[in-house]
C-alpha positions as CSV (number, residue, x, y, z in Angstrom):
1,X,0.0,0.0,0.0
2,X,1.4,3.2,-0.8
3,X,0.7,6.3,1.2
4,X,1.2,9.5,-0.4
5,X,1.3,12.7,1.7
6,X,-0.6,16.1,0.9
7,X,1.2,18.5,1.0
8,X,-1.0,21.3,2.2
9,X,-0.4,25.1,1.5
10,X,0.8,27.1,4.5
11,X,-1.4,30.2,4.8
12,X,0.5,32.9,6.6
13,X,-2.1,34.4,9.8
14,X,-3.1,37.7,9.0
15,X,-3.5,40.4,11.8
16,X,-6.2,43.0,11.7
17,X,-5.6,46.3,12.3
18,X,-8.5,48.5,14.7
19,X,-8.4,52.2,14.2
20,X,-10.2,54.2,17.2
21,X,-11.4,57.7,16.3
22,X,-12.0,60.3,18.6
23,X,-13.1,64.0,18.7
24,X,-10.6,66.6,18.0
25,X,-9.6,69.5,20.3
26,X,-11.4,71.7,17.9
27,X,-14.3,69.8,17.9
28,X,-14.3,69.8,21.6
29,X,-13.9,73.4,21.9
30,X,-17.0,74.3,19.2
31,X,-19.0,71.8,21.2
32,X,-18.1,73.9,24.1
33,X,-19.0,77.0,22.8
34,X,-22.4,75.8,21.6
35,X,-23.3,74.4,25.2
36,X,-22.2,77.7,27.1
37,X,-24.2,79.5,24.2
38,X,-27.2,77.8,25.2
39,X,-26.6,77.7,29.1
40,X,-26.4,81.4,28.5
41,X,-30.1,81.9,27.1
42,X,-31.5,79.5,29.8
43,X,-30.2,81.5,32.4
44,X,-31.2,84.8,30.6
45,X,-34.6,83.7,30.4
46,X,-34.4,82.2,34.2
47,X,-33.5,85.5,35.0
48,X,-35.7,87.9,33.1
49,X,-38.8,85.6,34.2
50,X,-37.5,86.1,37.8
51,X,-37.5,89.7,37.6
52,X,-40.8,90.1,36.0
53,X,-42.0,88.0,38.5
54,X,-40.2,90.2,41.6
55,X,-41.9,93.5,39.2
56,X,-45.3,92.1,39.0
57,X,-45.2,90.7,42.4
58,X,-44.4,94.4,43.9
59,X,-46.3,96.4,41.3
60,X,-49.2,94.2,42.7
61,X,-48.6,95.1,46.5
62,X,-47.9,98.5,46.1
63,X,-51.5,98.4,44.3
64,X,-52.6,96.9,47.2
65,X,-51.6,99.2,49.6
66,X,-53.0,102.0,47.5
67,X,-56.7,100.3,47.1
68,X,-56.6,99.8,50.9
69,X,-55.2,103.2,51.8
70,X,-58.1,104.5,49.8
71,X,-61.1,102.1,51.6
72,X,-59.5,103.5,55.1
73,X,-59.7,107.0,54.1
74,X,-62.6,107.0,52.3
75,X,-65.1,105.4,55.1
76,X,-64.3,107.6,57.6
77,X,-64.8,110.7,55.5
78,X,-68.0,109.2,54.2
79,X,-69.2,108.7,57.8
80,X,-67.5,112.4,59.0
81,X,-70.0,113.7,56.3
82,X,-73.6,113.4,58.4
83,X,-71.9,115.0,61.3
84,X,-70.0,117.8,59.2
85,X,-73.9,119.0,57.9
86,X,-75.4,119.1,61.1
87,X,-72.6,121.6,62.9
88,X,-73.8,124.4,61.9
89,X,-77.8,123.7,63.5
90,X,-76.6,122.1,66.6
91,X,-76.6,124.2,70.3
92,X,-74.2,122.4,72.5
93,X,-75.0,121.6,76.3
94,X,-73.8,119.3,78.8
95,X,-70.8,118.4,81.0
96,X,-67.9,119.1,78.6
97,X,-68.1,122.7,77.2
98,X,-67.6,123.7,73.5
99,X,-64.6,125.8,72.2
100,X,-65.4,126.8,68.7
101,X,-62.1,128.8,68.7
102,X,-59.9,126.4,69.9
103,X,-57.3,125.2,67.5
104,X,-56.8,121.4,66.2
105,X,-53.9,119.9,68.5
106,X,-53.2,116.6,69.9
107,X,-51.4,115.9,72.7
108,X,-50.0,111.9,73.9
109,X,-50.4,112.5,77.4
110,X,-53.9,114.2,77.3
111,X,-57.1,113.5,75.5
112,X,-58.2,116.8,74.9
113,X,-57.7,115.7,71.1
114,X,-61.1,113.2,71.4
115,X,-62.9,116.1,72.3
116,X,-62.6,118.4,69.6
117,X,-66.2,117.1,68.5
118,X,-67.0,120.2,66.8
119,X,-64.5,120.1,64.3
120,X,-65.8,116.9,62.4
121,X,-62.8,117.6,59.5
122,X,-59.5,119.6,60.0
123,X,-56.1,119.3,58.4
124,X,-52.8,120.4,58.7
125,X,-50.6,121.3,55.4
126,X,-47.3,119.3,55.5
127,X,-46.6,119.6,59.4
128,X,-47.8,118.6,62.4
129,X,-47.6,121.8,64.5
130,X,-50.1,121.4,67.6
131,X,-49.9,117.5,67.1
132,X,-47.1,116.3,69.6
133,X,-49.2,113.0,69.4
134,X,-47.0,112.1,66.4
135,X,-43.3,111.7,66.9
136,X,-41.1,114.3,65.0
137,X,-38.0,111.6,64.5
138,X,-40.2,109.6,62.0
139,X,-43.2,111.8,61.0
140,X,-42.5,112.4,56.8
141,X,-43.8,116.0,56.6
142,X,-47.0,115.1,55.4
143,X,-50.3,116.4,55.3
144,X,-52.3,115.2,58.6
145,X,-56.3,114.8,58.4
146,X,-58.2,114.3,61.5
147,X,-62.5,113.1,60.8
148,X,-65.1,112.6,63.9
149,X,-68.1,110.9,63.2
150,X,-70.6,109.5,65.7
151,X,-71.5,105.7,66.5
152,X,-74.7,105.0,68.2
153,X,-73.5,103.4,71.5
154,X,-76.4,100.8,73.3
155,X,-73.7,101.2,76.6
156,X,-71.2,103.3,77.6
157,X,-68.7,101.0,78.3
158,X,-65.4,103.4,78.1
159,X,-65.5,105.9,80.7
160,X,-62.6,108.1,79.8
161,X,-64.3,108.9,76.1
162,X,-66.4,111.4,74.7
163,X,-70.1,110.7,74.3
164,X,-73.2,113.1,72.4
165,X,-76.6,112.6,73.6
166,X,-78.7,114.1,70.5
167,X,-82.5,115.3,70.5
168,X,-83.6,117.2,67.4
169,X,-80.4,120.5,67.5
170,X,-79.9,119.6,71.1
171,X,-76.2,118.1,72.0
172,X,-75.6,117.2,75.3
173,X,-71.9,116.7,74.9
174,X,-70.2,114.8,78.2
175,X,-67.6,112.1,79.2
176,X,-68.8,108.4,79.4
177,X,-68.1,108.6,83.4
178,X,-70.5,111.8,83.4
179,X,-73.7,110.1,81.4
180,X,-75.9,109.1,84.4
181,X,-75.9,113.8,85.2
182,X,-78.5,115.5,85.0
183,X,-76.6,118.3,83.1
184,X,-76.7,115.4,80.5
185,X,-79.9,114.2,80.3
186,X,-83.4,115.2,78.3
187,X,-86.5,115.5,80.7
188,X,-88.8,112.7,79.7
189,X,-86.8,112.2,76.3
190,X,-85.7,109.2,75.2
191,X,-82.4,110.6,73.8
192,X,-80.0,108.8,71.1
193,X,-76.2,108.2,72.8
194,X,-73.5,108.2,70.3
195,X,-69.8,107.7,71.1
196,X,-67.5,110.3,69.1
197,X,-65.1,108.3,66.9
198,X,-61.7,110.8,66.3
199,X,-59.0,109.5,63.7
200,X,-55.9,111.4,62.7
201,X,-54.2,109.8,59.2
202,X,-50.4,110.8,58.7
203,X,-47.5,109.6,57.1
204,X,-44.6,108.2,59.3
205,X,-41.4,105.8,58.8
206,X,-42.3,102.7,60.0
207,X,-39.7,100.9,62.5
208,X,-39.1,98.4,59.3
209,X,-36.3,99.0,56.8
210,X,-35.0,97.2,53.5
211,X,-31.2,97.2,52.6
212,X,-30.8,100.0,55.1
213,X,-33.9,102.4,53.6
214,X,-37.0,102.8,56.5
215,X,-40.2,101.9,54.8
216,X,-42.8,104.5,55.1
217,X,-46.7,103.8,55.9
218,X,-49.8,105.3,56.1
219,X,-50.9,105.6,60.2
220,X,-53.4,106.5,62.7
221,X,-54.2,107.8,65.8
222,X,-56.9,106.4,67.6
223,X,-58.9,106.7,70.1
224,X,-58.5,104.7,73.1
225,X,-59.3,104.9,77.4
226,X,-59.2,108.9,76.1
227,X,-55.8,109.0,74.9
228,X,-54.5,108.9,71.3
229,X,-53.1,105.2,70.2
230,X,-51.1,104.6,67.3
231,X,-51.9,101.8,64.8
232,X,-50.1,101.2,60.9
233,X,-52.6,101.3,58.6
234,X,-50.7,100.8,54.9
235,X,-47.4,100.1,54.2
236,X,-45.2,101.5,51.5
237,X,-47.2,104.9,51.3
238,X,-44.5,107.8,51.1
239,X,-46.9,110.6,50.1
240,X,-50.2,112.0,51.2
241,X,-51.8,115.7,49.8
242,X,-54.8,116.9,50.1
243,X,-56.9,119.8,48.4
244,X,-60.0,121.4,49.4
245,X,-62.9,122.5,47.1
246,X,-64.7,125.7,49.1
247,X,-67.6,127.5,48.0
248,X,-66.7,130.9,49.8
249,X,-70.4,132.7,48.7
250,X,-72.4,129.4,49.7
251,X,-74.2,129.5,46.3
252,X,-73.2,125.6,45.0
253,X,-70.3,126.3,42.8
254,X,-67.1,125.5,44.2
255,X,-64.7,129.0,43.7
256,X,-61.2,127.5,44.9
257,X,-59.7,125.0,45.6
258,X,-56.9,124.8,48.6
259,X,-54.5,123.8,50.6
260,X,-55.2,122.6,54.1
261,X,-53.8,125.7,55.4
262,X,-55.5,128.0,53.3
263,X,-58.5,127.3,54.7
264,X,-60.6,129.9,56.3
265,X,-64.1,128.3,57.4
266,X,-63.8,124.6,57.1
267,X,-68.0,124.9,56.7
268,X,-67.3,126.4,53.3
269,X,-65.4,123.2,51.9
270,X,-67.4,121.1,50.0
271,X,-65.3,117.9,48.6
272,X,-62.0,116.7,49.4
273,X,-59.6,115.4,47.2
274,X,-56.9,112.8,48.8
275,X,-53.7,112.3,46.2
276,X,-51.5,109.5,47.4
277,X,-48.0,108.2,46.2
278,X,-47.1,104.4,47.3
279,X,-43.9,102.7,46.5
280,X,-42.4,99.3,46.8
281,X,-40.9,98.5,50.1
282,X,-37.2,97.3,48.5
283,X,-36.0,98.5,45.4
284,X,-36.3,96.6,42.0
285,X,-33.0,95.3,40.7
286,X,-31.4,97.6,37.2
287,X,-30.4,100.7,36.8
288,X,-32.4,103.7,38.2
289,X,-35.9,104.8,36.9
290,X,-37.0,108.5,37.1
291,X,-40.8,108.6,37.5
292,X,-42.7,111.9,37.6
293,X,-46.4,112.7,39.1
294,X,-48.2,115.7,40.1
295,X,-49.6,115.9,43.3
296,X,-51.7,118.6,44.5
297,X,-50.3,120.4,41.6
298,X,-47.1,120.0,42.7
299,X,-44.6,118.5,40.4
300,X,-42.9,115.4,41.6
301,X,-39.8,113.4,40.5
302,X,-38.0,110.3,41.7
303,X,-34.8,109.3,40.3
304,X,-34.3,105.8,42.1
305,X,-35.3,101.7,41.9
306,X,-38.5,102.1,43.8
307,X,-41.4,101.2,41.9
308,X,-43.8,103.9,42.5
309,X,-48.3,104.4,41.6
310,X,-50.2,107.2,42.7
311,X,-53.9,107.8,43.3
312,X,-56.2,110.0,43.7
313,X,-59.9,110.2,45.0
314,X,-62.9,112.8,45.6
315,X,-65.4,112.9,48.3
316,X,-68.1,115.3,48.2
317,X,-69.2,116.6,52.1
């Protein structure tokens, strides 16, 4: 038997090469660029929604405080108006006797301020002369407005206060300690008792402040055992004017219109007009804004980051 051998071929083992690409530094920077590019606007736009939201958010307090400001001036003017008609047909009596000379003033430690109840309206122009009641370090040199009206009072429950007993022009004017007198009482009448209800409205830095800057308010002065209290009413109010329409010859026609401090006979004034300026309690982010108004016909201009709206309203008397 013959065995042949095969020869076989040798194949020589090939080796395959692997090529692994990658980016280039180039590459890497533009990819760079692209993403800061876009990280930019997204924080942009983070950032101008947050501001209009801070703007909105204060426009809508200092709005607020406006619309509020106006409700807590406007109601007690509204109720000063009843009492304001009736002054010049009423013959005082009683207790407590009735100054018609004597000046507007208010005094912490006394409470001869409550009893001014013939004087239904008064103001003072842009001081506060006669009105110790309000502290000079943070009263803000506006105008001051004091209103009385009368609340019908089922018992005399604060001794110390002034109280009107009324039957048709007849006022028996006394303190709530005083009401059982007979100086104060109507003969087989069944008399009407009415607490007298003083406010005094001002404007005053509040014991707040933002970044260092006090924030001013609207505030009041009360009535209470007697003696003048102090309450805030409305923050961020910085200015408060007010104008009075008289009718000097009584014929229906108003002939001027005034200052608190031009005015002669408060009987003549007919309407009042109340012009407030609020601003925000911190100031906005950016540059400085100047915003102008008139007020009482005075030009005013603000050159700061407050955000600032004014109002104004008319009551007739």
């Amino acid at each position: 038997m013959n065995i042949s051998r095969v020869k076989r071929p040798i194949t020589k083992a090939t080796k395959t090469k692997t090529t692994v690409t990658g980016l280039t530094l180039i590459e890497v920077m533009v990819s760079l660029a692209i993403a800061l590019f876009v990280l930019t606007l997204v924080i942009n736009s983070l950032l101008s929604l947050n501001r209009a939201f801070v703007f909105t958010e204060q426009l809508v307090r200092v709005q607020e405080s406006l619309r509020f400001a106006q409700h807590q001036l406007q109601l007690p003017l509204n109720k000063s108006q009843f009492w304001f008609k009736l002054q010049g047909l009423l013959n005082y009596s009683g207790s407590i006797s009735v100054n018609h000379s004597q000046a507007p003033s208010c005094d912490k430690d006394k409470s001869d301020w409550a009893f001014h109840v013939w004087q239904p309206i008064s103001a003072l122009n842009n001081n506060r002369s006669h009105y110790e009641c309000i502290s000079a370090s943070s009263y803000r040199d506006s105008d001051i407005l004091t209103l009385r009206h009368l609340k019908r009072a089922e018992l005399i429950d604060a001794p110390a206060n002034p109280f009107i007993r009324l039957h048709q022009t007849q006022a028996k004017f006394f303190r709530g300690n005083d009401h059982e007198f007979s100086i104060n009482q109507f003969p087989d009448v069944n008399a009407a008792t009415y607490a007298v209800i003083s406010q005094t409205f001002y404007l005053a830095n509040s014991n707040r402040t933002c970044n260092g800057v006090a924030i001013p308010a609207l505030y009041r002065k009360y009535l209470s055992n007697g003696l003048p209290k102090t309450e805030e009413v409305a923050s961020g109010i910085e200015h408060l004017e007010l104008l009075f329409d008289i009718d000097r010859d009584d014929d229906g026609d108003i002939d001027h219109q005034v200052a608190a401090d031009q005015v002669v006979a408060w009987q003549l004034v007919r309407s009042i007009s109340v012009h407030l300026i609020a601003r925000s309690e911190c100031e906005l982010s950016g540059p400085p804004v100047t915003t102008r108004f008139n007020v009482a016909e005075t030009e005013m201009e603000f050159s700061d980051k407050f955000l600032r709206e004014s109002l104004v309203f008319t009551v007739a008397l």
